[in-house]
Every structure is written in C-alpha cells, then in structure tokens.
N, C-alpha and C positions, 0 to 999 in steps of 0.2 A: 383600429379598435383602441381605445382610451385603455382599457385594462383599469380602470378606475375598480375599487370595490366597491361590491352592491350589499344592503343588509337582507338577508334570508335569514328565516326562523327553521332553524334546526335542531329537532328534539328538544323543544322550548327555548328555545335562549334564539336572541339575534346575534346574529354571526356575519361579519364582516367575508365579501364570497367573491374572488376573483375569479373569472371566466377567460380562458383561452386553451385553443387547442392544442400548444406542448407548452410543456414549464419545462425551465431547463435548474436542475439541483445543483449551486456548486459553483464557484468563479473561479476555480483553477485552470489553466491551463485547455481539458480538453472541457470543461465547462461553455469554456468562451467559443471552442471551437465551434463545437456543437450550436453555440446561438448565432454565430457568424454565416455557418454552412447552411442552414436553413432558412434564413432568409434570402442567403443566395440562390437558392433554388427554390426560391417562387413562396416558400410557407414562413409569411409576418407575421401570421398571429401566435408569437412567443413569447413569454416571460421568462426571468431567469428568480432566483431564491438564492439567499445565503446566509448563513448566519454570522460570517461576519466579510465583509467585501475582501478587505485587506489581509485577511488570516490565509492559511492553506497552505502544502507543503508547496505545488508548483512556483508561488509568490517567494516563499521566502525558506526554500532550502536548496541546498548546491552540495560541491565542491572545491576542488583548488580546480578542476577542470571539468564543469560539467557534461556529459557527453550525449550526443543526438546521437541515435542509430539510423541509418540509412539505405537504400541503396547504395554501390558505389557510382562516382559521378565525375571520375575524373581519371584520369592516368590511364597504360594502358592494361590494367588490372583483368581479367576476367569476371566479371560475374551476370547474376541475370534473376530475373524473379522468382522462377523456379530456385535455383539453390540459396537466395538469400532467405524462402519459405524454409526449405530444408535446414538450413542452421534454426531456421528459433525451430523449429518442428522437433528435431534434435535433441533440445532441453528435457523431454520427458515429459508423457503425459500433459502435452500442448494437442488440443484438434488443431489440424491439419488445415481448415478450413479460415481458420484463424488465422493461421502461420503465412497460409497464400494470398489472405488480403490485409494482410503488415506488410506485405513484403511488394506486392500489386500495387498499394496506393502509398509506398513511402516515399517517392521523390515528386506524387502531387501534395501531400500533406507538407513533407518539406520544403517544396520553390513556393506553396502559398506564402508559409512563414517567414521566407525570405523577401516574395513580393510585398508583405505588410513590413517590411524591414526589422527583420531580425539580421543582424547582422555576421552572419557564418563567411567564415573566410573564404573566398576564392582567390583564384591567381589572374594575371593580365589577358587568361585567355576566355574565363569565365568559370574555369572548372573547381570546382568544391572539392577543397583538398582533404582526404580522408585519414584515419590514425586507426590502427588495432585496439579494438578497446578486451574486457575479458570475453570468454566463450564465442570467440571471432575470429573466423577465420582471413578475412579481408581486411581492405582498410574500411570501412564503412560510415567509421566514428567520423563524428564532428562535433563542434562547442564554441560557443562563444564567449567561457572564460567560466569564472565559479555561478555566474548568475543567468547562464543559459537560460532554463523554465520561467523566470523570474523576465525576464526578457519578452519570451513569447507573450506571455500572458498579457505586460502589458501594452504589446502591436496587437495583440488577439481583444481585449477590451476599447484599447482606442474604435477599432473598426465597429463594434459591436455599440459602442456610444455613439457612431458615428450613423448606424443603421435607426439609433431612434429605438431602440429595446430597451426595457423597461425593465429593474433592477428592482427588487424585493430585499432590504438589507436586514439583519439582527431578526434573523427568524430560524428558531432552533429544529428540527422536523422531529414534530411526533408520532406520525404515521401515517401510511399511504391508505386511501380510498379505495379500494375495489367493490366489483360488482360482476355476480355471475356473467361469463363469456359466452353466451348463445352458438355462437361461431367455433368454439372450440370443443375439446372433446368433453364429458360427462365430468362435472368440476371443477373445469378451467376458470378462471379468472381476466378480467381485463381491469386497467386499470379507471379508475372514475377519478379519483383527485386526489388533493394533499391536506391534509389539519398541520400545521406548524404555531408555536408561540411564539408572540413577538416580544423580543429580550428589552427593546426601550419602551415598551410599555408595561408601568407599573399595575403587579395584578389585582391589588385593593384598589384602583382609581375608576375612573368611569366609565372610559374607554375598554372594548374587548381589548385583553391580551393574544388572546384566537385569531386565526386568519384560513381560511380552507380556498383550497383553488380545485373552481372543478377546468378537468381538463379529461383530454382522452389521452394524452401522452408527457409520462413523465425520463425525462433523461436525465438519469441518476449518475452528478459525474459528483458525490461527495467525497472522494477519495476512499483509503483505505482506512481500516477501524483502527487509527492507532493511538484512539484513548485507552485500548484495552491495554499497555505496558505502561511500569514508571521509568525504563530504561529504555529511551527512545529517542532517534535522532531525530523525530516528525517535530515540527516547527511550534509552539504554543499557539492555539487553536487549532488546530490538524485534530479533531476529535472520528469524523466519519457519520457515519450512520446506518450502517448496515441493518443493526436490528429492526428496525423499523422495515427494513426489505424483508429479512427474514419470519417477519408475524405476519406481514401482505403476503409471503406464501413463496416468495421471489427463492428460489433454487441456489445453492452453493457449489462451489466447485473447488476442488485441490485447496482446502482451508490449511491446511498443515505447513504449504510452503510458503514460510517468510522470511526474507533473509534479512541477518545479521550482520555488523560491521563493525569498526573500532570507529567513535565519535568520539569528541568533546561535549561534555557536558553544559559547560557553560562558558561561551552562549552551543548553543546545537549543532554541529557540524559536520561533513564527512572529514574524516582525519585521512583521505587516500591522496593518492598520485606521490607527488612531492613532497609534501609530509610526512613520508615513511623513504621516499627514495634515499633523502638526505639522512638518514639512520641517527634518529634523534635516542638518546636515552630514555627507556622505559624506568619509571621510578615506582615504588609504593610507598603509604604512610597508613600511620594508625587514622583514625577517624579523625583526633584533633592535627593532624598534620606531621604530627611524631614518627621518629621511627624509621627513618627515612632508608631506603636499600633498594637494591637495584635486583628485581626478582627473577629476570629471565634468566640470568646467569644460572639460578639453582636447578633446570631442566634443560639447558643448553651451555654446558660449561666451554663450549670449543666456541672461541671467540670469530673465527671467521663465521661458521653458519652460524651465529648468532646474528651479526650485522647482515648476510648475505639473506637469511629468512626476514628480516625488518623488513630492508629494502625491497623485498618481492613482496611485504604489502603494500605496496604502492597500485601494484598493475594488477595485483591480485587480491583487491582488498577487501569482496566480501566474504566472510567467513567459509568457507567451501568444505566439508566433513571430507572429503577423498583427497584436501591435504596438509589431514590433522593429522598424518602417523608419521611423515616425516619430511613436510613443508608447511608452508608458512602459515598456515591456518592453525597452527600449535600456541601461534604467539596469543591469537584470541584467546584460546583455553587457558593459556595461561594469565593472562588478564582476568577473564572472569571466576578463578579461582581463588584471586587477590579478591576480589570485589565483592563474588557472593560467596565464597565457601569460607572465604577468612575476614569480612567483614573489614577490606584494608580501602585505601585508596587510591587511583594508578596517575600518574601522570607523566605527560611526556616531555622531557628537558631539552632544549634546542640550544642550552648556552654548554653542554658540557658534553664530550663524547663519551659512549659508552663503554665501560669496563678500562679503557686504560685513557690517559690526557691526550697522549698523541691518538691520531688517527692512523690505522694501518691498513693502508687500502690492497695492499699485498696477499692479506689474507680470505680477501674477498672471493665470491662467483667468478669464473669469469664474463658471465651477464650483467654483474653487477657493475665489477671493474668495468668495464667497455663502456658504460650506458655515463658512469661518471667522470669516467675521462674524458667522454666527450663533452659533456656537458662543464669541463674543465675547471673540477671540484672534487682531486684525490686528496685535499688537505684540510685545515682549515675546523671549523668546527660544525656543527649542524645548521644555526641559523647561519653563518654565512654561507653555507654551501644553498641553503633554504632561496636566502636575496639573490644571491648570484643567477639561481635557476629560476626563480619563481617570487619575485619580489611582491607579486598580485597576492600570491599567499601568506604572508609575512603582514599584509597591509590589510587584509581584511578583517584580522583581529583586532587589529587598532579600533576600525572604525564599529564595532558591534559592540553592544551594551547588557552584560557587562563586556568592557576590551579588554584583552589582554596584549602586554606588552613580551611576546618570545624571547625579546633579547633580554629581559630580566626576570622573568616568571616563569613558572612552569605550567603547563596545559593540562585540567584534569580531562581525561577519557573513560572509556567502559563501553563493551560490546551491546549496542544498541540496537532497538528492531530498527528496522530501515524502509523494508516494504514487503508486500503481502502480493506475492506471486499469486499465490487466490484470488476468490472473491467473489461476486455473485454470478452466476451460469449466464452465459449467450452462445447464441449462434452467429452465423454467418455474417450476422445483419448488427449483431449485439442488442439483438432483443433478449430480452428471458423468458423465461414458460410465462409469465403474468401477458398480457398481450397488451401491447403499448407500453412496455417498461424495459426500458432502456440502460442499463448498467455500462457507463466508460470512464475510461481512464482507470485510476488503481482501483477505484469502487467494484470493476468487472474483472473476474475471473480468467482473462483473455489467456495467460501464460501458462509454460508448464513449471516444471521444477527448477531448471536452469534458463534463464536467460542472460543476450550477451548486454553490457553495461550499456543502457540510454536506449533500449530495447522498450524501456516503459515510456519513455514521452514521444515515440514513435505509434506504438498504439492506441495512446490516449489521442494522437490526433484521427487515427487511422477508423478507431471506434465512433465516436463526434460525426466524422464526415460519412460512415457506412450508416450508421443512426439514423440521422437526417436525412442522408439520398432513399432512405427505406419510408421513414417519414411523409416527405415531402410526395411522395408515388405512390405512397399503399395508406398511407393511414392520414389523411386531412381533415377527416369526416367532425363536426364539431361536437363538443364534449353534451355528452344526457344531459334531459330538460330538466327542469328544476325538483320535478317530483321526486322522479327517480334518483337525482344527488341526494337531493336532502334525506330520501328513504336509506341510500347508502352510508351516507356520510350522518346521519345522527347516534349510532352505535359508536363511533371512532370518537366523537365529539365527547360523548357521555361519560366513556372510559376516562379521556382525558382528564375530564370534569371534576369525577368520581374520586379519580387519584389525586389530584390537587385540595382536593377539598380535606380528604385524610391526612395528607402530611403537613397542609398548614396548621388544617386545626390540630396534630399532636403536636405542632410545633408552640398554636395559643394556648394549650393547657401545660404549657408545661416543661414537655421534652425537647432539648438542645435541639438546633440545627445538626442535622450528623449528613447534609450530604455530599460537604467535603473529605468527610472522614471515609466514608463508602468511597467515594472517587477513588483516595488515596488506597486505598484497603484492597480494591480489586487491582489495581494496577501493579503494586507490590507482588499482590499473589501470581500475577501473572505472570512477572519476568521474573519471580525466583522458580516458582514450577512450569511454566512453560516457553521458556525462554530458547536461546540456545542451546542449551541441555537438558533434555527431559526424558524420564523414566515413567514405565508405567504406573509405578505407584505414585510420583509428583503430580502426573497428570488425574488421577484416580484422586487424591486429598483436594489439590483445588479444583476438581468436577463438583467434589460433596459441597464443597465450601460454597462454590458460587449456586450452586442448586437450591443451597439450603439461604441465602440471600435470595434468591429468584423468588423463590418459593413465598418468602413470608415480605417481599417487598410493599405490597399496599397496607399492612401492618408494621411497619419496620421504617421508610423512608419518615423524617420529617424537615419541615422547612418553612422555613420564616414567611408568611407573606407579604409580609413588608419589602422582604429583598427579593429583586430580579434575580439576582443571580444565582438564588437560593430555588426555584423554581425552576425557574430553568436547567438547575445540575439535578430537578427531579427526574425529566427526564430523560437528561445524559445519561445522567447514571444507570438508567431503566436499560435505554439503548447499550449501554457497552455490557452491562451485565448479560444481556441475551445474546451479544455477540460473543461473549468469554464463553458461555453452555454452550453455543453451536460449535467453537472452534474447539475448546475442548473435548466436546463430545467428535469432533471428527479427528484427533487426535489419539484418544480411546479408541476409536473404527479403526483409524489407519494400523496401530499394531494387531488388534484383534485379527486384520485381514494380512499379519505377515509382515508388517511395514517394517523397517531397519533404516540407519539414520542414511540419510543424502542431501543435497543440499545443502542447506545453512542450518540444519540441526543435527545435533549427535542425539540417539535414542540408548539411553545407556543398555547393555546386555551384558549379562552377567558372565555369558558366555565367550563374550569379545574381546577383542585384543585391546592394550593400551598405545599410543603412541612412542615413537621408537627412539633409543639414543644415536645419534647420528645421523648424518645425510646422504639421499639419496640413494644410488648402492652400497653404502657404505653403513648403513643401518644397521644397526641389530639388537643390542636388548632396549629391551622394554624399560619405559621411565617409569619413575617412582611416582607415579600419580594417583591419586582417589581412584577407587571402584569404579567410581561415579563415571567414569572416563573411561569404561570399555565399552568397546562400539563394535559392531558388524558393518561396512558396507551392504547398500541395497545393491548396488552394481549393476541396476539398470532393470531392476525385475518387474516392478510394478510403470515401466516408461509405457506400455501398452494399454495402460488402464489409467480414467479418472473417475476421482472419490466424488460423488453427488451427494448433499445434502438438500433435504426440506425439512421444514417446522409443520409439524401438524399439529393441529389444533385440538383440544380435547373433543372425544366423537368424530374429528375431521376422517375424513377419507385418506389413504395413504397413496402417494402418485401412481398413477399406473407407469406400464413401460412398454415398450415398442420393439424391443430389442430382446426381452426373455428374461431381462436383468428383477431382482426383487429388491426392496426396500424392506430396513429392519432397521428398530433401534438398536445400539453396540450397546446400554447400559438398560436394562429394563427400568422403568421408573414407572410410577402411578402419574398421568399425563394428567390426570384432573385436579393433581397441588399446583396446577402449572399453566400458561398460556400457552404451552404446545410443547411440544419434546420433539429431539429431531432426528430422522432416519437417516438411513443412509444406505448409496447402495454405488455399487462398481462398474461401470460399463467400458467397451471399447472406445478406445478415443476416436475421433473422425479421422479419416488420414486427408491427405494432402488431393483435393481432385486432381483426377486424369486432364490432361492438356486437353486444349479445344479449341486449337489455335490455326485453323482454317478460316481464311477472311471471311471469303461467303457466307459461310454458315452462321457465324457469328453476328456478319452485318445484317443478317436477315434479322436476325431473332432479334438484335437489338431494335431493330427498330419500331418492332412492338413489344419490347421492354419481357418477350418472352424466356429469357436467358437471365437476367437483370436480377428480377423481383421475382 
C-alpha cells in the first residue's frame, strides 16, 4: 500500500487522510521496535509518526554506562524466568502478568538486537557477560557504553528503512479518534485514528497543516510526559503525549511513580556510575556564580561518610527515599535544598578533592575502599581517578554542545525527573481499555514503584514485540469506511480548529504570543511542587493552578499564526497541561488513600522523622533540616495495590469494574469548566500466573493459538 494521503472532507474542510491498519507513535527505541516486529510477522500495512525523527529520550540520553536488563546469559549463575518475573514483580505494585512477559521474552528481545548488531559484549565462547546493576539480584546487566538506547534505535530504524515503512515526520499529536466499541462492554471505545499538525507546514499558507490517519490500531510508543518538569534530564524534545491518551479515555496507572536523579544540566545527563565513584566535590553558588562553598559538609561533617555516601551514588543513583535517613540518597536532598529551597547553584568539581587537597582514602567504606583499589585509584584527584577508570566519561563532555571541559570547569547538576515508572494502563498484551491502543515503552504503565536499572529498555522492547504478536493475530481487520471516520473524526477536527482559530486571532488583535511563557510556567510549578519532594499542600496549590489554567485555556492561550512554532506549543501546551491535572490529581488520590513517600519521592509528614546524623548503626540524631524533610516510610503497604486513573468527560459515564473496585474523583470539582476530570480507583494488582509448563498441553493449545491470544 502507498500510504500516500487522500483528501476527505471532514466537518467541512479537506483534510489530508492517511489509511492504514496500525500507525506506530514515536521513533524511540520501542517505537521502532514495534514497526520492525510487525512486519515480521506477516502485518505491512504500517505507518510510523513523529514529531520529530531525530529527538527522543532513547536517541539521545545515556549514561557513563548505559544498562540493558536481561535475563542472565552467561556464567554458571542461577537463574530462570520465573525469578527474573519475581524480582521486577518485587518492585511494588507491578501486575504480575507484566513482570512474566519481561522476563519470558527478555533474551528474544535481546539476541534480536544483538542479531541487527547492537553490539553488547560477549566472551570467546559466545556468552553475554552480565553486571549487578540497582534492585538486582543477578548479574543480569549489560551495555554497550553511555549510548546503549542510542545504539538500538539506530540497528532498530536501519531494519525498519530497510522494510520499506513509511515515516510521518514533524507531526505534533493532537488527539486520538475513537469510536463506540460494539464488541466491548456498554461504553467501551476502539480506536478509529489520529488528527496531528504538521510542524513544517506553515498554518496561514495553502497547504493543510492537519493530517488524520484512519487506522484501527494505534501504538502509542511516545515516551513519557516529560515536558511536564523544568528539571529534567529527558533530552530537548522528549515532550510525550499522554494527554491526548488521557481525553481518548486511554486509562493511567501508578502516575505518582517517577523517579529522580542527580543530572547535569547542561548539556542533559545522567551524572551516575563513575561520576560519583571517583567522589568529585559537591560545590554551590549564588545564582550569579558567587559565593562559592562546599554544602554537603554542613549535614555530613564526618569526612569519611561524606565521600563514602558520594561514591555509593554511583551504583545507587536514583534517588531511593528508604536511603534518605542515613544513605546516600541524603546527598540528593541535600542538593535540592541548595537549588529549590535556597535558590543557590550546585555543581560538581572534578579538578579539586573534597573538604581537604590530599585524598584520604583511609577513611573510606570499606566498599568503597575495595571497589578503588582495585580499580587502582586511592590518590590522585577526581578527574584523574575519572580518565584512569572511565576515560569514555571524561570525553563525552568534550564532545556535547554546549562541552564542557572537567579538567578546568565545574559541572552544573540538580535532581532531575528521569523517568515515569507509570503511565498509560495495559494488559498482558499492552493493549489499554481503548481496544486497538497500544501503550509501549515509557508511554505505558508496565512497571511498579521500584525497578532494577535498564529494566525500562527491556520492556519497551518486550511491549513493541507483545503489541504486534497481539496485532498481527487478533486485530488485522482494516481501519472503518470512510463514513464512519469522517463521522468520528470531524468533532476531533473542529475542536482542533476552534482552538486555533481563538488563539491566533487573540494573538492578531493584539495580545502577546504567551505560549512560551505557559510552557515555561507549568514546568516551573511542577518541579518545585511536585517534584521529588511533595506535600499535600504543594501538591494541592499546583492542582488549583494548573486547574484554573485548564479551565480557561481556550480563552487564555494566544499565538502567532505566522509562527509554527507558536502553534504547535498551542497544543503542547494543551497536552502537558492535562497531563500535569491527571498526575496531580493521582498524587492528591495517592495520599487521600494513605500514600507515604517510597520510591523516588519523599511526601513530607509532619509526623515523620528527619534524616539521621551519622552512618549506618551508628546513626542517631536527627539533622537540622527543614520540616519539609519529615517523611514516613510506606514500607511496602500499598505494594498489593495499583492506582488507576480515567478522564471522564463532562456527563461521560464513569468506568465500570469487574473486580468490586469503584471509581471517585480525590478533588470534587465542577467537570463542566473542564474537558473531563479524572477518577480514580484502587484495585488488586495481577499477580504472577501459575506455571503451565507441561509440553503437551501447551503444544496443543498453541497450535491453535488457544493459549496465545
């Protein structure tokens, strides 16, 4: 099939209208996957969409050692699918269901990407040598250096260019098509197609800016929403799209868990591994660069676990709240109290060691010690100890724009979102309640609260390939006749329309472009109240905020229509704004239901304890930190249960349940200032199926796919 577009008249206007039966959202990583896998398995007729080819966090974010999760595949280690299920299961409020086919399809997902030549190390016998990465009990890890993701993606688009798949570029999504699901229960949804803008064409000229694709299956691999923060280590263009799932009706899962990290600001980076082993100096400044002092010292005055807690952010470096009272996830808090509570600057110094000139490796762990001796770098100063271990990491600042040079400058940092353990609901299959919508990679909800590091580019191939094998066997059928699209898709069209038409024209009479300022305004509010540290009344100021932005946005946006760009952030800004109310609003749920901090966020409690002076057993009083900084452990209460959200729609119906469970909004609000308000409700997580591992039985069934599908 050409996949050429055809012109159809939809709710008056001609509209540029591509036909195929899946679009795939996304050219990250499991983006690609997903287009690769489906044409392997017999279903060509796909497109793919992006808004921008080249952007995305899989393309262009890392490490000093980016790490694949795997089975293990080498040595004579134990393990086996069942317990590599059981460790991500483990995390907390992961279905179980999920955790068996990460862990079932990790070493076909992985030898594909080795067969399209990724290059992951093996030894002269062929076995793929594995490493402990965090929340790992194995060696499981593997990497192919800081640009792992960056890697697959592009053996995973070669193949996909090689298939002859056809590439949709600079196209923003403004909302998915649905149309009542006959097949499903009373108000289900399927999907019918997509409306997106296209960002190179200008919207005063002659040509549509509009593009709709009818399809019957859309696989939604946009990543995670992480234009919602301004402190973020997600890569410049990593925006997302969720909102646009969340108004199509597409279900949320565990929104709350995001985890946190120590970055470089500029350029974007993870600052873990070897970057913290070699225990660089933690520095702050006033905003103009003034003022210069070394702040950790003031809640860690004992110079060995000062250095001994750096260096354990290496192997332990996303923010973890259960070892913020007396391990190294202190050092975060204490960063972000420089940054947001003191308005200072942090950066880390590689030419000068910390608190005294010499290095006293004496006073070290003895984990610490052991790990640098061998690595034979008890002296010396941070960047050399940096080249000696890890010269790839030393060099990759050179080479990024803006670069920085370690051995003469200092790195600015700041605890950044990193990734969104949530994200939209799937099953087994990584469909969502919409039928034909497909949520993978960080876009879908697959994980629980804890998972172990490279756990996510495991699932995003894991999802991609479960997608398509569901695809290619159950849902081929080609996308509604033209009637029925155009009767679907001409209310999606109009809205669009509608909205454009209001903030250009406030923009020709008159009032400023502001939707850079929105962009910048929501992103602000979000990582200072909902960041790694949030209270119920931070989270409660920016719910009103962004509600009352939600609320009056078709009166309130304006924008140039001269400028692309300005258009197009109309409806970015639409999209993260309704993702900042969903997640906020499941942020207000999760305490409402008892929530207390775990993961990569502290939930301040007034009741709770502060972080402790000293190490390990050796702990005991309490530091002199902000309120802000008393926490309770969850310690595992809510691991049994996950948080579901939907967007209902004013007068919409509210989901049913199957399970006994009900649905309520956590904030009562008037749903008709609003495009839907979002409920929420609690249910059992799925656990881990029972074995079913009799050959017979199984070859039977497979091979009328009665087991399968």
């Amino acid at each position: 099939m050409s996949h050429e577009p055809e012109t159809l008249r939809v709710g008056g206007y001609d509209v540029p209208v591509v036909t195929a039966t899946t679009v795939v959202v996304g050219t990250g990583s499991a983006g690609y996957c997903a287009a690769d896998r489906l044409v392997q398995f017999g279903h060509d007729d796909v497109v793919m969409v992006a808004d921008k080819v080249n952007a995305g966090a899989s393309r262009n974010a890392g490490s000093d050692k980016q790490t694949y999760y795997k089975l293990t595949l080498s040595g004579g280690d134990d393990d086996s699918v069942r317990e590599m299920a059981q460790t991500l299961y483990s995390g907390g409020a992961m279905d179980g269901d999920n955790a068996l086919a990460e862990a079932a399809l990790s070493a076909r997902g992985f030898l594909h990407l080795v067969d399209l030549g990724v290059p992951f190390p093996q030894n002269r016998f062929g076995e793929f040598i594995g490493y402990k990465t965090d929340h790992d009990p194995r060696r499981r890890a593997t990497s192919v250096g800081p640009y792992t993701s960056r890697t697959m993606v592009e053996r995973l688009e070669k193949k996909v260019r090689a298939d002859g798949t056809r590439v949709f570029d600079e196209c923003r999504v403004v909302d998915v098509v649905t149309a009542p699901d006959p097949a499903g229960e009373p108000g289900a949804r399927k999907v019918a197609g997509l409306l997106v803008l296209r960002t190179d064409v200008p919207h005063d000229g002659a040509a549509s800016p509009w593009l709709l694709f009818r399809c019957t299956n859309l696989v939604y691999a946009t990543g995670g929403p992480a234009g919602m923060y301004a402190t973020r280590v997600f890569p410049n263009g990593q925006w997302g799209a969720s909102g646009a799932a969340y108004r199509a009706g597409v279900h949320g899962k565990n929104l709350t868990e995001w985890q946190f990290g120590l970055a470089s600001t500029k350029p974007r980076w993870n600052v873990s591994g070897t970057y913290m082993q070699v225990v660089p100096r933690f520095v702050s400044t006033d905003a103009d660069g003034g003022g210069e002092r070394e702040f950790l010292t003031e809640a860690i005055p004992d110079y060995g676990r000062l250095m001994s807690l750096v260096f354990l952010k290496g192997y332990q470096w996303p923010f973890d709240i259960r070892k913020a009272r007396d391990g190294s996830s202190l050092v975060d808090l204490l960063v972000y109290r420089e940054t947001v509570l003191r308005g200072r600057r942090v950066f880390l110094d590689f030419r000068r060691n910390p608190v005294q000139d010499e290095f006293d490796p004496s006073a070290l762990s003895p984990e610490a010690f052991e790990y640098l001796e061998r690595a034979g770098v008890l002296s010396g100063t941070p960047i050399e100890r940096l080249r000696r271990m890890n010269e790839p990491a030393y060099q990759f600042y050179l080479d990024k724009n803006p670069y920085v040079d370690l051995e003469r400058e200092m790195l600015e940092v700041d605890v950044c979102a990193q990734h969104n353990n949530g994200g939209l609901a799937v099953d087994a299959w990584w469909q969502s309640n919409v039928a034909g919508f497909f949520p993978v990679g960080e876009a879908g909800g697959a994980h629980g609260v804890y998972r172990p590091g490279g756990a996510a580019l495991n699932s995003g191939q894991v999802g991609a390939t479960r997608a398509s094998q569901f695809i290619a066997a159950r849902r081929d059928e080609k996308p509604s006749d033209e009637a029925a699209f155009v009767d679907a898709a001409a209310p999606v069209l109009g809205a669009a329309l509608d909205l454009t038409a209001r903030a250009t024209g406030r923009a020709a009479s008159g009032t400023p472009d502001n939707t850079g300022d929105l962009l910048r305004d929501v992103q602000r509010l979000m990582s200072e109240k909902a960041g790694p540290v949030r209270s119920a009344a931070s989270i409660a100021e920016a719910l009103d905020q962004v509600h009352a932005w939600l609320t009056a946005y078709d009166d309130l946006v304006s924008a140039d229509a001269g400028s692309r760009r300005a258009v197009n952030r109309t409806f970015l800004v639409r999209d993260i704004l309704t993702s900042a109310y969903v997640y906020l609003s499941a942020m207000a749920d999760y305490l409402a239901h008892g929530g207390r901090s775990r993961g990569s966020v502290l939930y301040t409690d007034a009741d709770g304890d502060l972080p402790l002076v000293g190490y390990g057993d050796d702990a005991q009083s309490e530091l002199d930190l902000p309120d802000l900084y008393r926490f309770r452990l969850d310690g595992g209460a809510l691991d049994e249960e996950v948080q579901e959200t939907a967007w209902v729609a004013p007068g919409g119906d509210v989901p049913g349940s199957d399970d006994g469970t009900s649905w309520a909004p956590v904030v009562p609000r008037d749903g008709a200032d609003l495009a839907g308000v979002p409920v929420f409700r609690w249910r059992p997580r799925r656990p881990v199926p029972a074995d079913d591992d009799f050959f017979e039985n199984v070859w039977r069934e497979f091979r009328d796919h009665g087991n399968v599908y």
